[in-house]
DRENVEXFI-634139 format. One record per residue (C-alpha): residue number from 1; x, y, z; residue in three letters. Coordinates in Angstrom, 1 decimal, always signed. Example, Ala and Ser with C-alpha at 12.3 -4.5 7.8 and 13.67 -1.06 7.14 Angstrom:
<rs>
(r 1 (+12.3 -4.5 +7.8) "Ala")
(r 2 (+13.7 -1.1 +7.1) "Ser")
</rs>
This chain:
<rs>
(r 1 (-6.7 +12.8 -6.1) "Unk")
(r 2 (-4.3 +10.9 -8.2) "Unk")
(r 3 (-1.3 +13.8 -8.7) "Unk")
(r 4 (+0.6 +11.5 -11.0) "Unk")
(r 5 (+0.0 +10.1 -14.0) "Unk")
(r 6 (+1.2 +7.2 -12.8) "Unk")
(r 7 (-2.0 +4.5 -12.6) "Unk")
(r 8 (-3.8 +3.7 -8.9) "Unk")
(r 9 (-3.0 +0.4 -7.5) "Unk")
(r 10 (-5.6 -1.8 -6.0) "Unk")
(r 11 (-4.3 -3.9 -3.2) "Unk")
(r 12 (-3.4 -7.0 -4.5) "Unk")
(r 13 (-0.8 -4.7 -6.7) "Unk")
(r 14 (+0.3 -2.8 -3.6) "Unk")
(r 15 (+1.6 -6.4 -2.5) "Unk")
(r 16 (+3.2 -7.2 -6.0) "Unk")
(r 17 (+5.2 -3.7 -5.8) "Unk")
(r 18 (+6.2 -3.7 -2.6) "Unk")
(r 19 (+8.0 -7.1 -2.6) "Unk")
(r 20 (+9.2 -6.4 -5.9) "Unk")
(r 21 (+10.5 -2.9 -5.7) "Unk")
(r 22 (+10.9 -2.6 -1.9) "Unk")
(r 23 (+11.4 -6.3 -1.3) "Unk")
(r 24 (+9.2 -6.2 +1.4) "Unk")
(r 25 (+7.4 -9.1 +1.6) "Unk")
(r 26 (+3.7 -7.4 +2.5) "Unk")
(r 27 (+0.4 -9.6 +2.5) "Unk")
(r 28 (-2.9 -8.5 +1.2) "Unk")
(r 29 (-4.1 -9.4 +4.6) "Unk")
(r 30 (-1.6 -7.0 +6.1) "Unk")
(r 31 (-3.3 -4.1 +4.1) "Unk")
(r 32 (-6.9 -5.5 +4.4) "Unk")
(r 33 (-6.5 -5.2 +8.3) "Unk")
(r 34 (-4.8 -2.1 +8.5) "Unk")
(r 35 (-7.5 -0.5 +6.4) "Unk")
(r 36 (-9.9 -1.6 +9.3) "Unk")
(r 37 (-8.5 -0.2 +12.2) "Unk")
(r 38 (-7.3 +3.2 +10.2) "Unk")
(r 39 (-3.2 +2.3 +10.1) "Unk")
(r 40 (-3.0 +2.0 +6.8) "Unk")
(r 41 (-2.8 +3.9 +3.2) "Unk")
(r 42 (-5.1 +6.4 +2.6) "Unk")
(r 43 (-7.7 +5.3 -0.4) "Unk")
(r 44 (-7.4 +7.5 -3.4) "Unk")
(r 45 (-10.6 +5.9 -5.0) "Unk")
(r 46 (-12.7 +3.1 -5.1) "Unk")
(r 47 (-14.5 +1.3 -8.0) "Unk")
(r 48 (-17.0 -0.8 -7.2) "Unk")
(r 49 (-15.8 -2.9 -3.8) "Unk")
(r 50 (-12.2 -2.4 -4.7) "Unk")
(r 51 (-10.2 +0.7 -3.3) "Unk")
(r 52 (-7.5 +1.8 -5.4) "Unk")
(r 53 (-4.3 +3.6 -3.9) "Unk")
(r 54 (-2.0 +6.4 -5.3) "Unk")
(r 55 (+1.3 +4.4 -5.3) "Unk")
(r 56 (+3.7 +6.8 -3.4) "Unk")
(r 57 (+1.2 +6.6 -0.5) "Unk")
(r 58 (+1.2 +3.3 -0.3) "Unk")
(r 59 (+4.6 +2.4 -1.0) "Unk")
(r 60 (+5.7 +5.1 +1.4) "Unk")
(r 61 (+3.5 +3.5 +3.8) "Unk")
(r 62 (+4.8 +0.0 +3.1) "Unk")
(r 63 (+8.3 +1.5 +3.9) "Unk")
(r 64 (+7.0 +2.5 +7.1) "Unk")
(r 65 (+6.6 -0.8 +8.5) "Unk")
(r 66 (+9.9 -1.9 +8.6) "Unk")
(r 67 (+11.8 -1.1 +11.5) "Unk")
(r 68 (+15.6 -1.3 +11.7) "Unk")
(r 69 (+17.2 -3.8 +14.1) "Unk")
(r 70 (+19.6 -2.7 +17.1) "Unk")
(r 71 (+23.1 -3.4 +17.2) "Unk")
</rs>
């Protein structure tokens, strides 16, 4: 599971870390719908209806949805 000692994040903190660290400016939504159709971070855990996500998964994922732009 959790490798790290680092805490799991739940979604709303994925959000909060990737704007903040990554300054990528993510919704909840974003992860809420990428969680349905299988795109997006893979759950660690979940307690009670919240999942909870090792943080290098999902910030790596949150890095993975930006694209650069062409010259």
């Amino acid at each position: 599971m959790n490798d790290t000692k680092e805490p799991l994040l739940t979604r709303d903190q994925i959000v909060e870390r990737a704007r903040l660290e990554l300054g990528i400016p993510i919704t909840k939504s974003t992860i809420e719908k990428a969680a349905m159709n299988g795109t997006g971070p893979r759950p660690a855990a979940r307690y009670g209806k919240a999942f909870l996500y090792e943080p290098r998964v999902a910030l790596d994922w949150a890095r993975s949805l930006v694209t650069p732009v062409a010259a």
